[in-house]
C-alpha positions as CSV (number, residue, x, y, z in Angstrom):
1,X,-48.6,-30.2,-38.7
2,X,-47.8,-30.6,-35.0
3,X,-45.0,-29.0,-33.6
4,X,-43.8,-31.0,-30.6
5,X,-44.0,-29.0,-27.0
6,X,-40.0,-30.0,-26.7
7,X,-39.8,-27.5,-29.8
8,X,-40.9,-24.6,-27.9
9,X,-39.9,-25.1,-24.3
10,X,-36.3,-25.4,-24.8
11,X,-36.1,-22.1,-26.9
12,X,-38.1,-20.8,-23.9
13,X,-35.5,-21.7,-21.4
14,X,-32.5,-20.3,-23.9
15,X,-34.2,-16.7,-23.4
16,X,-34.9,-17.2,-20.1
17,X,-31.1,-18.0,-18.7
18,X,-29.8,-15.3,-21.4
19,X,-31.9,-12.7,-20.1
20,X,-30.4,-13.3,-16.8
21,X,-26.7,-14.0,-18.0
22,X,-25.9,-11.6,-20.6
23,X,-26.2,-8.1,-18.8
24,X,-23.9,-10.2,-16.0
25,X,-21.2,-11.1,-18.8
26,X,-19.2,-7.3,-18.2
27,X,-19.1,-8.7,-14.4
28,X,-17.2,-11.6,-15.3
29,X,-14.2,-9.8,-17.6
30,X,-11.9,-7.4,-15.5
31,X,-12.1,-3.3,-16.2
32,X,-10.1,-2.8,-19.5
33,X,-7.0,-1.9,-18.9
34,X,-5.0,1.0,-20.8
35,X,-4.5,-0.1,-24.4
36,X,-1.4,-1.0,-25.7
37,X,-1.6,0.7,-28.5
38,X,-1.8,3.9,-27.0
39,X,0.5,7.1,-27.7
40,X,3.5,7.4,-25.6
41,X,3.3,10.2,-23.0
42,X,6.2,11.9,-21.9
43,X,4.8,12.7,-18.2
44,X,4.4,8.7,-18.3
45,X,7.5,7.1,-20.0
46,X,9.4,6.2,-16.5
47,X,7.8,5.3,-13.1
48,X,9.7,8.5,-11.8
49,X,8.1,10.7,-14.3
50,X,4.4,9.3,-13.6
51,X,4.8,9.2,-9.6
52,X,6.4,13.2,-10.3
53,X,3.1,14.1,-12.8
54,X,0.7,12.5,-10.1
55,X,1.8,14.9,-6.9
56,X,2.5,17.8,-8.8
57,X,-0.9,17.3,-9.7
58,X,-2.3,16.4,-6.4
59,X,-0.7,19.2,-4.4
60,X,-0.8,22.0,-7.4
61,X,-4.5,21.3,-8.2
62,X,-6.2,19.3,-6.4
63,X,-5.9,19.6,-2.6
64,X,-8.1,21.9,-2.7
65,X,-10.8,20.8,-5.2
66,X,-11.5,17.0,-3.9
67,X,-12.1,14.8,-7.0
68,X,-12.4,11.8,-5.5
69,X,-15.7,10.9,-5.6
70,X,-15.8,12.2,-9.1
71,X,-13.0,9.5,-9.9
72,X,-15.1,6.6,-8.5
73,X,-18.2,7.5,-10.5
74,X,-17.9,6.1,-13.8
75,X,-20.9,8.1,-14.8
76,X,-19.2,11.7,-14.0
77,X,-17.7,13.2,-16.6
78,X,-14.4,14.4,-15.5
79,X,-12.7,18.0,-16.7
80,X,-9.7,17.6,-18.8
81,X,-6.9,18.3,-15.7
82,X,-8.8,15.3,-13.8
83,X,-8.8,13.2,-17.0
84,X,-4.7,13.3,-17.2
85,X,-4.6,12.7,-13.6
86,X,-6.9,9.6,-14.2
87,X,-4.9,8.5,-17.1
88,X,-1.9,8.1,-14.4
89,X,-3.6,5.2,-12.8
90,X,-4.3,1.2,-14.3
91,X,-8.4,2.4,-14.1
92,X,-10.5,5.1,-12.9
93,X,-11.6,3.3,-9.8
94,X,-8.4,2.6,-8.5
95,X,-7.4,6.6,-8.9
96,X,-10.3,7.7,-6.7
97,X,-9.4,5.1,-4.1
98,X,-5.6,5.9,-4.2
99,X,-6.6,9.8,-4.3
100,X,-8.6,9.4,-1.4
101,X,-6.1,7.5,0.6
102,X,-3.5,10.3,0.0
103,X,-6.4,13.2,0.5
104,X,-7.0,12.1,3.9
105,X,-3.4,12.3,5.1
106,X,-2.6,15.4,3.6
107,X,0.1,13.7,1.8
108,X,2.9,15.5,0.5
109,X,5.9,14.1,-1.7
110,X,9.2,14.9,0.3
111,X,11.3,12.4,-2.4
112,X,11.1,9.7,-4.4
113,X,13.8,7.4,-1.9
114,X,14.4,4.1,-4.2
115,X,13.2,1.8,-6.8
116,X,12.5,-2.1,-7.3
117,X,11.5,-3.2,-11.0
118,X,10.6,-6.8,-11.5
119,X,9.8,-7.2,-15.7
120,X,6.9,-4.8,-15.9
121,X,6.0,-4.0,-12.9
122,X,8.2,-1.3,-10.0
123,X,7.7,-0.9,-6.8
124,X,8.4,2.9,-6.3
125,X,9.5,3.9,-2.8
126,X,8.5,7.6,-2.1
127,X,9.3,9.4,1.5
128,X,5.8,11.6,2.1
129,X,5.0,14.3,4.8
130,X,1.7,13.0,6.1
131,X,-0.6,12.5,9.1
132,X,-0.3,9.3,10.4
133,X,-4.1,8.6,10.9
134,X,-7.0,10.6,9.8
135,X,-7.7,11.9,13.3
136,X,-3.6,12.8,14.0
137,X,-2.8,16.3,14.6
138,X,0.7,16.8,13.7
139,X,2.0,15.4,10.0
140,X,5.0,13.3,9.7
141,X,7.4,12.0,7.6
142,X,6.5,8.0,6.0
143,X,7.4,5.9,3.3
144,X,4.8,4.6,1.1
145,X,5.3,2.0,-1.9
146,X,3.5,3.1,-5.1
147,X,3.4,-0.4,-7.5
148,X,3.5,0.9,-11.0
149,X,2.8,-1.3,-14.3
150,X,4.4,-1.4,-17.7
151,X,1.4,-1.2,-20.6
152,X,3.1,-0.2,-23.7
153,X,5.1,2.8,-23.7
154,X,3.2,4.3,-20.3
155,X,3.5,3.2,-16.5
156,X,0.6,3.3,-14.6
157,X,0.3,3.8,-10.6
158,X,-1.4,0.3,-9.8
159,X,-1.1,0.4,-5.8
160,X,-0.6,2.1,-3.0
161,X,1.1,0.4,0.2
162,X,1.8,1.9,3.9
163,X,5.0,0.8,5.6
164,X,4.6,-1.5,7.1
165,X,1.4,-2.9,5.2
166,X,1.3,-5.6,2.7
167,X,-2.3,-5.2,1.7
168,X,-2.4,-2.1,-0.5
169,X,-5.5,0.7,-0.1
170,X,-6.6,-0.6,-3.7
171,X,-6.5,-4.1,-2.3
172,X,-8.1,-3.4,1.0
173,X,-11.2,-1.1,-0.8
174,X,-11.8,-4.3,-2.6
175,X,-11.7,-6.2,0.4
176,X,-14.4,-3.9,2.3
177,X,-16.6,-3.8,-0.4
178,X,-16.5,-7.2,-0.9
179,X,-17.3,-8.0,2.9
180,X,-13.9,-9.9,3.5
181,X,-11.1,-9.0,5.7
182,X,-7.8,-9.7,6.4
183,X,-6.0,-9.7,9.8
């Protein structure tokens, strides 16, 4: 019985490309987001409440003990008090970037100064007393937006924007480590 070579070449060429393309298909989906069948949590139930949790917990706990590198490493496990602040953000990622933006001013919450919410989404205005650059001296007061998102019961930070920035640190990390720029 011959078997003809088109037989074997083409199942050949099905394990080749699939050993190449499967370990690559988790690049192509997004991080999961937080389910929405998760419990509600009452330090999460309004934007206010989550922005509140998230520098109580910043300046209470962790301005001392850095956890920002711990946040971007997916492969660290985290202690329960950095789990709930992790829990705050959309994904783990995106809490090391934003905890590192606010780390390196020295950011501290003055107020939370106004509110925009647009169907599931809010933009959250908050006045902070920060340095201005990472090499300033002095700190001073600034507004920040914090973009929060709706999943089921809980709101999650999502963003983090300066002033007079429309590129938010979340956005701009991507950017860099994706080797594009914007002016």
């Amino acid at each position: 019985m011959k078997i003809k070579l088109f037989w074997i070449i083409i199942p050949l060429c099905i394990i080749s490309i699939a050993w190449v393309v499967i370990p690559r298909v988790k690049d192509w989906f997004p991080r999961p987001a937080p389910s929405a069948s998760e419990p509600a949590r009452s330090f999460q139930e309004t934007p206010e409440a989550t922005v509140n949790t998230m520098f109580e917990m910043f300046t209470q706990q962790f301005q001392e003990n850095y956890i920002g590198l711990a946040l971007l490493d997916d492969g660290t496990t985290l202690q329960p008090d950095e789990q709930k602040f992790a829990q705050l953000y959309w994904d783990r990622q995106r809490a090391g970037v934003i905890y590192q933006g606010l780390f390196d001013r020295g950011a501290e919450l003055q107020n939370i100064s106004g509110q925009a919410q647009m169907g599931d989404f809010v933009n959250v205005a908050v006045s902070l007393r920060a340095f201005p650059s990472k090499d300033a001296d002095e700190k001073t007061d600034v507004v920040y937006t914090l973009e929060l998102r709706q999943r089921g019961p809980n709101w999650y930070i999502y963003e983090l924007r300066g002033e007079n920035s429309s590129v938010g640190v979340y956005e701009k990390f991507l950017q860099l480590k994706n080797g594009h720029t914007t002016p």
